[in-house]
C-alpha positions as CSV (number, residue, x, y, z in Angstrom):
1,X,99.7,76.1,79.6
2,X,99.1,79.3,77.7
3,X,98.5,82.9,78.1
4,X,95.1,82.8,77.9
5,X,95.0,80.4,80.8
6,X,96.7,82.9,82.9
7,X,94.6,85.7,82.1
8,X,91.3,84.0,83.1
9,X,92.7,82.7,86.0
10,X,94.0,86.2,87.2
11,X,90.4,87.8,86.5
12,X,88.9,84.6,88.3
13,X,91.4,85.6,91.2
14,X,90.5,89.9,90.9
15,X,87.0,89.4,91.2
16,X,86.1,86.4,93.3
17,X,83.6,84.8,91.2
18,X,83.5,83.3,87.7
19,X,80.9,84.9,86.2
20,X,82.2,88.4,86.9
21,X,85.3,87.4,85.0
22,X,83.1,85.9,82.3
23,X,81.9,89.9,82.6
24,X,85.1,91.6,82.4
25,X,86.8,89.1,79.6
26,X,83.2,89.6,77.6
27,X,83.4,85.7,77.4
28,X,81.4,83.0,78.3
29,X,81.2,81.6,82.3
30,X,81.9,78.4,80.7
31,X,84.8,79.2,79.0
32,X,86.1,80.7,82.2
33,X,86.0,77.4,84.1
34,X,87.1,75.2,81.9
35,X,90.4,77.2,81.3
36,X,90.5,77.6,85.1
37,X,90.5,73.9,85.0
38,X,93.1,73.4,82.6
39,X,95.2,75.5,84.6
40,X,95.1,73.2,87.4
41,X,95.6,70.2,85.4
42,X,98.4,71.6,84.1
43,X,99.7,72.4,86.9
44,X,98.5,68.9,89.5
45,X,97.1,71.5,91.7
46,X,94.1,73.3,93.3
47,X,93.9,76.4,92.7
48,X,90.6,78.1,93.7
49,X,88.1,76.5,96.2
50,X,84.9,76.5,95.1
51,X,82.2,78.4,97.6
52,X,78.5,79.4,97.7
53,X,79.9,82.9,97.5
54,X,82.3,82.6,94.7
55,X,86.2,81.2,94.0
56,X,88.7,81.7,96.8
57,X,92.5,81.0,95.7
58,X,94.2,78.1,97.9
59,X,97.9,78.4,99.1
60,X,99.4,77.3,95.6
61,X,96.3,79.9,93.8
62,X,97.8,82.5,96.1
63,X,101.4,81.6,95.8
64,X,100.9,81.2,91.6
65,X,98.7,84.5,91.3
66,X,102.0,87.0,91.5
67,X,103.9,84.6,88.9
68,X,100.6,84.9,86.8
69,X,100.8,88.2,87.3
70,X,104.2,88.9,86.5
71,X,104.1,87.1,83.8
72,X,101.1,89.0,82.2
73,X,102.5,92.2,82.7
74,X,106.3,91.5,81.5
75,X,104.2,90.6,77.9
76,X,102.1,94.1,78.5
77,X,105.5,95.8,79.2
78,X,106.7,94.2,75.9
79,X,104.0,95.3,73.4
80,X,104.1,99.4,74.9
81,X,107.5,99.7,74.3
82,X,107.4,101.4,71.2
83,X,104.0,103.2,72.6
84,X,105.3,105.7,75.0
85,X,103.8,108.7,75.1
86,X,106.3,110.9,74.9
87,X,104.2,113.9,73.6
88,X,102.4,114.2,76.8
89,X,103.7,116.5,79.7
90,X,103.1,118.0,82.7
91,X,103.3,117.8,86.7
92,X,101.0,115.4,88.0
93,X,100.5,115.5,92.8
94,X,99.6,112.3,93.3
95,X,98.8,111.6,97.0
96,X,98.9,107.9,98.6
97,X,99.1,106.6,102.0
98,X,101.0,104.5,103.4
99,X,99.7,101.1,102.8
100,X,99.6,102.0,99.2
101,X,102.7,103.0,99.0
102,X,104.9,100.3,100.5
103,X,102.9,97.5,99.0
104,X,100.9,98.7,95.4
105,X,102.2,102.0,94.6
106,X,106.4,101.7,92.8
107,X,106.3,98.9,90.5
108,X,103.4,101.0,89.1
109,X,105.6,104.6,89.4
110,X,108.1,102.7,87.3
111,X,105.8,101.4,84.4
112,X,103.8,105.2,84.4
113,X,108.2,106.6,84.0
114,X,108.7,104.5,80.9
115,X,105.3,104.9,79.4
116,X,105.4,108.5,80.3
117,X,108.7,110.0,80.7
118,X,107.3,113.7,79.6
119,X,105.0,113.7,83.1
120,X,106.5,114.7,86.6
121,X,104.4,112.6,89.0
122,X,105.4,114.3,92.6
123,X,104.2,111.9,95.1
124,X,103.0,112.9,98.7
125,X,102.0,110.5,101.4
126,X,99.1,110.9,103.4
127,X,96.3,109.6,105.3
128,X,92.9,109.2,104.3
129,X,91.4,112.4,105.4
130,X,94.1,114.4,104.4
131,X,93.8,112.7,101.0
132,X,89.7,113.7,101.3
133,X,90.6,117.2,102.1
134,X,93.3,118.0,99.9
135,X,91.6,116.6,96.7
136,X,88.3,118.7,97.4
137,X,90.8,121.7,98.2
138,X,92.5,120.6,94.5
139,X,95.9,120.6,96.3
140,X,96.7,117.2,94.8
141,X,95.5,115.8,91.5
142,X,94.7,112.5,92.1
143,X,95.3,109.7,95.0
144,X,95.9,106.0,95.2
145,X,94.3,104.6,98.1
146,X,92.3,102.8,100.0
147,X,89.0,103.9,98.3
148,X,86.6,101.0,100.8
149,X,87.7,103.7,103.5
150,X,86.7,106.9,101.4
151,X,84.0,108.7,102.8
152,X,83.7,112.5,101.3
153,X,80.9,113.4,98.9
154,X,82.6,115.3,96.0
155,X,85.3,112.7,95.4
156,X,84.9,109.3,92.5
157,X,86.6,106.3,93.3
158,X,87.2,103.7,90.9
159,X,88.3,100.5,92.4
160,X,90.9,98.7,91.0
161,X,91.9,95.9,93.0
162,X,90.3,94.1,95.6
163,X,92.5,92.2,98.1
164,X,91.0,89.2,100.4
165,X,91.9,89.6,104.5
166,X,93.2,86.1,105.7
167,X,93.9,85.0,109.2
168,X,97.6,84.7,109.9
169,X,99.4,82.6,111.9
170,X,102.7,81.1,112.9
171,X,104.2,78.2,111.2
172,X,102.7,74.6,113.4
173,X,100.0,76.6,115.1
174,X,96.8,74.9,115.7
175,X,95.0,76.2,113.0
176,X,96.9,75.4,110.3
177,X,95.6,71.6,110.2
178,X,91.8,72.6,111.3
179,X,89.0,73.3,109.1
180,X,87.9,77.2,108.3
181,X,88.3,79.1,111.9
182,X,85.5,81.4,113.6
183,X,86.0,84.6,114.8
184,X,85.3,83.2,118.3
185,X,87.9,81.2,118.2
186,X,90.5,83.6,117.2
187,X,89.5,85.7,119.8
188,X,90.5,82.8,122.1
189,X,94.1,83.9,121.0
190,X,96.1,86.9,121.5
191,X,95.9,89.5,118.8
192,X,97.9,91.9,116.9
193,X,96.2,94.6,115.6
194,X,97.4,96.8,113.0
195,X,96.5,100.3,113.6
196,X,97.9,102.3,110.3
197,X,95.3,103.5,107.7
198,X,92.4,103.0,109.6
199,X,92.8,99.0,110.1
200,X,92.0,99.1,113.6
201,X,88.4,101.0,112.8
202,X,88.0,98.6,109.9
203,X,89.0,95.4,111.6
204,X,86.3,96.6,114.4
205,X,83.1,96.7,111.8
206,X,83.4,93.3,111.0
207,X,83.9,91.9,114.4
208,X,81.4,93.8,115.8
209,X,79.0,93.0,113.0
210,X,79.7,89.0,114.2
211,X,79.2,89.8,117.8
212,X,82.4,89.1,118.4
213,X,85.6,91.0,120.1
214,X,89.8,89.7,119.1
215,X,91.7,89.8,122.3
216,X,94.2,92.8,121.5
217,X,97.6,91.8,122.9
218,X,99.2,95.0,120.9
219,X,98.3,97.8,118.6
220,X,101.1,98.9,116.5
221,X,101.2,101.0,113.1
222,X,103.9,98.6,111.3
223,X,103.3,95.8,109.6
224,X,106.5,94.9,109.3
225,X,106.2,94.6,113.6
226,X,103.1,92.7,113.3
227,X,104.6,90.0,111.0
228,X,107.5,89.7,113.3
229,X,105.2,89.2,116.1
230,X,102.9,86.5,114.3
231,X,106.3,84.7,113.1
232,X,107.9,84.6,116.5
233,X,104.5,83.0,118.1
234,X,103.0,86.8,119.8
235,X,99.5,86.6,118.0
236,X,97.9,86.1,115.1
237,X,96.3,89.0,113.1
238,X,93.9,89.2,110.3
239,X,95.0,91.2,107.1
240,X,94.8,91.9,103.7
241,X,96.6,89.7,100.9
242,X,98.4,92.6,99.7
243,X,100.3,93.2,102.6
244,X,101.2,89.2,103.5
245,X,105.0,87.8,103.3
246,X,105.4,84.2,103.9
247,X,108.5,85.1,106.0
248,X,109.2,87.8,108.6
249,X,112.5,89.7,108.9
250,X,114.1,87.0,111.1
251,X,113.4,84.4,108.6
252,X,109.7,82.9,110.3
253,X,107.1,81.1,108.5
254,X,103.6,82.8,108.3
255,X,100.9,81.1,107.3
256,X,97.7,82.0,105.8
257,X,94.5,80.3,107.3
258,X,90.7,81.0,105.9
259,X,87.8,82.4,108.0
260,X,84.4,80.9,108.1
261,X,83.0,84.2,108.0
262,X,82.9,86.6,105.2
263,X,85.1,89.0,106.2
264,X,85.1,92.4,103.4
265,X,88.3,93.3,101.1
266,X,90.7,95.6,101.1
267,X,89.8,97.9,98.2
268,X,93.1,99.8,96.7
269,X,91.9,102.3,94.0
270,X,92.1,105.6,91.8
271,X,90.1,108.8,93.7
272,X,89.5,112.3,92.1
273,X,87.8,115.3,92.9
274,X,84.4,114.6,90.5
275,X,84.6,119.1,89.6
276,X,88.2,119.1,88.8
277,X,88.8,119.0,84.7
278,X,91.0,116.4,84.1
279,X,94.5,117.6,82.3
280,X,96.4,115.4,79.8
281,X,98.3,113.7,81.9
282,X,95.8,113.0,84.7
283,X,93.9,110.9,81.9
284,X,97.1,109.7,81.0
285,X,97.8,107.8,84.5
286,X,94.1,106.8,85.1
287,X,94.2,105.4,81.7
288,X,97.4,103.1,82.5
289,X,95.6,102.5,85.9
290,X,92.3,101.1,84.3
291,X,93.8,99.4,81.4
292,X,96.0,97.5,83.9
293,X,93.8,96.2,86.3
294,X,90.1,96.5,84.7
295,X,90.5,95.8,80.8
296,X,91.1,92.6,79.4
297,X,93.2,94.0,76.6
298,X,96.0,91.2,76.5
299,X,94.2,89.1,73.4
300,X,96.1,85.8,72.6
């Protein structure tokens, strides 16, 4: 195994399909897949299934995409050290909500602190039309949020990560040893539906779009409730990568199960008023932001 393995198999993982990590590496497809294949050699497991519609990570791809990860960015966090930016300064508002907060947002505060230590980002939570609002008002500088809910004309999003929404269930629960399971069979089931940052309204689209309508056993804004509630046998849910723990607070498996529908991501992203000039140190944190997620700079 190498570096270079893991970076091509993180891009395959960001973006869903080969060839748009071909795109994003500036490679070739070919070159993509074969070092995808390595991987899995290397490692005597399947990482990615191969679909019509692109590359979805198995369990062990899911489970080995945050040690990739960490890996990957512990040799990023290595070669900056002796790049901080010292010599730029200012007070940055940055505004995320909740969502982005507890599950994207601190490692990331931490990394901007080192590489940055002359910028005082003040953070504010808030939902996503206060986040609208306030950036059109200028109140804040920038936000980090859910930019597949942003609506407003006036504001760019750039999308930085894009995180698959699973089906999840309790450990030994029926459809953990079936094939791919329809939306009409999960509404056979009780359901927990997360309500916070619009999940509810976006959960809705698809089903509707599928004719199709979960059988809502509870509505609650924490997640942390709805994986207790999955764990302990309540429901089942269906949510977003970023936000899934393989145990709940009481020490319950939760397993991840795949749809046979397409069901859309959970976009987490960079938004800006597009009139506002951007200061030194704005650039400065969409700069780390991009280079992070949408630049293949690590070069082995």
């Amino acid at each position: 195994m190498n570096f270079k393995h893991l970076k091509y198999f993180v891009a395959t993982a960001d973006t869903g399909q080969v060839s748009r990590a071909a795109k994003l590496l500036s490679i070739s497809q070919s070159s993509v897949t074969s070092s995808v294949r390595e991987l899995e050699a290397h490692l005597g497991t399947t990482l990615f299934e191969r679909r019509a519609q692109g590359m979805e990570l198995t369990k062990a791809g899911r489970e080995f995409l945050q040690a990739a990860r960490d890996i990957l960015e512990k040799i990023e966090a290595a070669r900056q050290i002796d790049q901080s930016s010292s010599e730029i300064n200012g007070t940055l508002t940055l505004a995320a909500s909740y969502t982005v907060i507890g599950y994207f947002l601190p490692y990331h505060l931490g990394r901007l602190t080192q590489l940055y230590p002359g910028i005082d980002i003040q953070v504010v939570e808030l939902n996503r039309q206060s986040i609208e609002e306030q950036l059109l008002q200028a109140h804040i500088d920038m936000a980090v949020a859910l930019t597949s809910n942003i609506q407003r004309d006036g504001i760019e999003t750039v999308t930085l990560l894009k995180s698959p929404r699973r089906l999840w269930v309790p450990a030994g629960h029926a459809f953990n040893t079936g094939p791919e399971v329809s939306l009409a069979r999960i509404a056979q089931e009780p359901y927990i539906m997360l309500t916070v940052d619009e999940a509810a309204h976006s959960s809705m689209k698809y089903w509707n779009r599928h004719n199709a309508s979960p059988n809502i056993k509870l509505r609650t804004s924490s997640v942390e409730a709805v994986r207790s509630l999955v764990a302990n046998g309540q429901g089942i849910t269906i949510l977003s990568d970023m936000v899934y723990r393989p145990w709940s607070l009481e020490g319950r498996r939760i397993e991840i199960v795949q749809t046979d529908v397409d069901i859309p991501t959970m976009d987490v992203g960079l938004a800006s008023n597009k009139t506002k000039v951007a200061t030194p140190a704005m650039k400065a944190v969409k700069t780390y932001f991009t280079n992070t997620f949408l630049s293949p700079k690590l070069q082995f």
